[in-house]
C-alpha positions as CSV (number, residue, x, y, z in Angstrom):
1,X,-32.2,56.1,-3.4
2,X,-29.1,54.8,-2.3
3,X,-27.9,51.5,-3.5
4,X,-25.2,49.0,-1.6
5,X,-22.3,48.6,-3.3
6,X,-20.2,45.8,-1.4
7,X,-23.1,43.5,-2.1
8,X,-23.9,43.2,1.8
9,X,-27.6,43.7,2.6
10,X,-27.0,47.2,5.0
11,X,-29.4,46.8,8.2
12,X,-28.5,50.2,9.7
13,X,-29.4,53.3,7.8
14,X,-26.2,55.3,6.6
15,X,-28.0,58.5,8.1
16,X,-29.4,57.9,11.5
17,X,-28.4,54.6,12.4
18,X,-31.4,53.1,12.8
19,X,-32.3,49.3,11.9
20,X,-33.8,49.1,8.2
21,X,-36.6,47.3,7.1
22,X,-37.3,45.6,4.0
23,X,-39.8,47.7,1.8
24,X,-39.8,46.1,-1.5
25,X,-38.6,42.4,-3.1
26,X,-38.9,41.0,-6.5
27,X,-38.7,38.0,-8.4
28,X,-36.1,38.0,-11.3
29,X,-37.8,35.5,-12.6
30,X,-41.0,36.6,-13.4
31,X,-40.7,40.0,-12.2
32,X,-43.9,39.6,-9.4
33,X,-43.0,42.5,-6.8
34,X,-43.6,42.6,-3.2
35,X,-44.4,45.7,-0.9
36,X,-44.6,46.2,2.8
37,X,-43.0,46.7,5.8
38,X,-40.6,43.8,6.8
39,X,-38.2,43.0,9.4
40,X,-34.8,41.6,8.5
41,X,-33.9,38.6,10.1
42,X,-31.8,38.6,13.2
43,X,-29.1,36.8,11.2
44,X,-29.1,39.2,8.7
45,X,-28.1,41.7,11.9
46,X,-24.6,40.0,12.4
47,X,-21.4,40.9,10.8
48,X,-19.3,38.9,8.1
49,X,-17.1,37.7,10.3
50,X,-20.1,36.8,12.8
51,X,-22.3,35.0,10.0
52,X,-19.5,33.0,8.5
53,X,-18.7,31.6,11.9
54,X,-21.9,30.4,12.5
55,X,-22.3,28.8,9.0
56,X,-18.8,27.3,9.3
57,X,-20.4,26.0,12.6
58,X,-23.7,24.6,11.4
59,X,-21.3,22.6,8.9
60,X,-19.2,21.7,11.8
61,X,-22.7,19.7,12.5
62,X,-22.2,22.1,15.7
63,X,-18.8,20.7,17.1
64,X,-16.8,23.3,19.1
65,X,-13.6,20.6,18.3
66,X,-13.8,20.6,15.1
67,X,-14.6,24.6,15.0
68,X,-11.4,24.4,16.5
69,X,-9.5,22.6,13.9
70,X,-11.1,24.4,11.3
71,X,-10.2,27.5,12.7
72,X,-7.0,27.1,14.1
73,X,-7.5,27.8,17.3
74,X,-8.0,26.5,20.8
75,X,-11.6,25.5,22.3
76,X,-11.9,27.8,24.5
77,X,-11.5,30.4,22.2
78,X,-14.3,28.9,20.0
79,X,-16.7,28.6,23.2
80,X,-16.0,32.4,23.6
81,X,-16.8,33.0,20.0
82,X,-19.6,31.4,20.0
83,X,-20.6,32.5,23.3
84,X,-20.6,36.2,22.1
85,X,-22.5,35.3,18.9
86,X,-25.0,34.3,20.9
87,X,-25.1,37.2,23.4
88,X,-25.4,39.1,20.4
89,X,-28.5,37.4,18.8
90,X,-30.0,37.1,22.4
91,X,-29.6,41.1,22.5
92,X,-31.0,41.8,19.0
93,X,-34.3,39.4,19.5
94,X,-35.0,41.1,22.4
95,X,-34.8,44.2,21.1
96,X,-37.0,42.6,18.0
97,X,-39.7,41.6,20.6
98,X,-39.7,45.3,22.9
99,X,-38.4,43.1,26.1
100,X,-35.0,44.5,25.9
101,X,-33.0,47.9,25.6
């Protein structure tokens, strides 16, 4: 078994590419385990760079302006941003739900 060593959950498999599902959790707690077949969630599909925008933006209370500021950059190149984020998660639901390629 392979394990991830940059601490990022992997979504693709190293060998074929293909998305990954989660087969197994656990509670480090109390140490209850839990096995099937699960999808990860969409989110989970995005890069770094891709899920720290949009946390930076649901802290932003969603305000492309103050994305802006936060980011140093101009609005437009926020809308764009976030424009492709959400191309992105558009493509992988569809995908999720067989109505896209």
């Amino acid at each position: 078994m392979m394990s991830q060593q940059s601490g990022r959950l992997p979504t693709k498999c190293p060998s074929c590419g293909a998305a990954l599902t989660v087969k197994r959790m656990a509670c480090p707690d109390c140490h209850t385990e839990v096995e099937g077949g699960f999808a990860l969630p969409i989110l989970a599909g995005l890069d770094s760079d891709e899920q720290d925008f949009i946390l930076k933006f649901v802290g932003a209370s969603g305000s492309l302006k103050e994305m802006a500021r936060l980011l140093g950059v101009s609005y437009p190149t926020v809308r764009n941003r976030l424009d492709e984020v959400i191309a992105r998660l558009k493509r992988a639901e569809e995908k999720r739900d067989g109505t896209g390629g």
